[in-house]
C-alpha positions in Angstrom: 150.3 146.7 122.2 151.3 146.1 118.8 150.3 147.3 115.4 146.7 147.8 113.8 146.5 147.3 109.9 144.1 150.2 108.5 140.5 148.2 109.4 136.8 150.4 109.5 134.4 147.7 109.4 132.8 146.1 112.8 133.6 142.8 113.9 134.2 141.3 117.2 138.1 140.1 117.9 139.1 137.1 117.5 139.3 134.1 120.6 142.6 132.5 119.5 145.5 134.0 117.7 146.3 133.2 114.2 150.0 132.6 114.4 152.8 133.2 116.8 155.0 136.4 115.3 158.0 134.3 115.9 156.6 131.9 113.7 156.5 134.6 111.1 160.2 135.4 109.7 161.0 139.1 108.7 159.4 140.1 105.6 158.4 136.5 105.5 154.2 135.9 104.2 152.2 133.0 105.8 148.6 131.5 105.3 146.3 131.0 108.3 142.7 130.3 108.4 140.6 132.3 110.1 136.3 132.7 110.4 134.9 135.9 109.7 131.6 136.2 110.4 129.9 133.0 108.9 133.1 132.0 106.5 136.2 130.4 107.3 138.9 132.2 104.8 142.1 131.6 103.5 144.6 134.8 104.7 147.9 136.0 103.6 150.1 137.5 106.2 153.4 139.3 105.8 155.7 140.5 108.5 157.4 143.4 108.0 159.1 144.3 111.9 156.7 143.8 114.7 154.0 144.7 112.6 151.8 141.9 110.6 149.5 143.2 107.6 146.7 140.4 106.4 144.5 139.9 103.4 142.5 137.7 102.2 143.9 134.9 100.3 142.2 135.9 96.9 143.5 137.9 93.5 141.3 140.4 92.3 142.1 139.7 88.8 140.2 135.7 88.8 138.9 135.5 92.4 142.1 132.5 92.4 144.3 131.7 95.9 148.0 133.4 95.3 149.4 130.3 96.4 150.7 127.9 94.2 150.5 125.4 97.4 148.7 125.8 100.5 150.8 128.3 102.2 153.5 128.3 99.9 153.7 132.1 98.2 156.0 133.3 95.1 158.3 136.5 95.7 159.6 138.5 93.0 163.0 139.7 93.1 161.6 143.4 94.1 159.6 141.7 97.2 156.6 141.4 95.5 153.8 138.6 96.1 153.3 137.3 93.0 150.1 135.1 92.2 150.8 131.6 91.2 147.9 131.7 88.5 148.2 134.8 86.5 151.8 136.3 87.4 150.0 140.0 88.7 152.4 141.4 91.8 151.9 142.9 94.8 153.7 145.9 97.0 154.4 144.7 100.3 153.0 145.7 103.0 150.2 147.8 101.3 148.6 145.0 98.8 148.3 147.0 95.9 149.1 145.2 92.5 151.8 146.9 90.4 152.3 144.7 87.5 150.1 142.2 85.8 146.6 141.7 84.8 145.2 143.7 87.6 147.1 146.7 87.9 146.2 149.5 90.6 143.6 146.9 92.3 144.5 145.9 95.7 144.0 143.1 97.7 140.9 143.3 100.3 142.8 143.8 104.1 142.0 142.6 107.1 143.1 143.9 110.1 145.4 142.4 112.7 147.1 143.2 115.3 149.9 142.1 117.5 149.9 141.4 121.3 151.9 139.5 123.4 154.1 137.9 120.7 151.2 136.4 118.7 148.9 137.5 115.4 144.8 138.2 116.6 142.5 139.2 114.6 141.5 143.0 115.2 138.2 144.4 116.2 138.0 146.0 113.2 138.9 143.5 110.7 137.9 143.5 107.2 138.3 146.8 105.2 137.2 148.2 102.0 138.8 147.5 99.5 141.4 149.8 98.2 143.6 150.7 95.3 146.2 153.3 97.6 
């Protein structure tokens, strides 16, 4: 199978995949679409070896996309995501800001997983939010 981002809450998989992993460079972040439950949402996804973590595409700090372009993401030096709007950064893979105006807030995860060479949705796909 493939790997399962940390997910608790319910939710039935998804019918298509999001992306094809090969699609996905290493260490490389992406923006899909995806519906969950009654809203279509903007997700981030970042590769980091056969395994794919996703969050929604949202900063905690102004409710703002991180993109400064549809699917175009900023990366500091260190590998951080950086938001486009305020400069807060992100640890990759856990989503957890480190410097900037939101500071031990996370970003809210979804889970994924990886089968058959492609990104799907996971049963269990939006999670708390968390600041670990």
């Amino acid at each position: 199978m493939g790997s399962l981002s940390d997910g608790v809450a319910a939710g039935a998989p998804g019918t298509a995949p999001l992306i094809d992993l090969a699609a996905l460079a290493e260490g490389g972040l992406a923006e899909v679409q995806a519906r969950l439950g009654e809203d279509e949402e903007s997700l981030i996804l970042h590769r980091c070896g056969d395994a794919v973590h996703a969050w929604i595409n949202v900063c905690p700090h102004a409710g703002r996309r991180l993109d400064w372009a549809p699917g175009q993401f900023l990366k500091s030096r260190e590998g951080h995501l950086v938001c486009a709007v305020h400069g807060a950064a992100f640890g990759l893979p856990g989503g957890v800001c480190v410097a900037g105006p939101c500071r031990g807030d996370a970003l809210r995860p979804v889970a994924v997983e990886v089968r058959d060479g492609q990104v799907w949705l996971a049963a269990a796909r939006l999670t708390s939010r968390t600041s670990g």
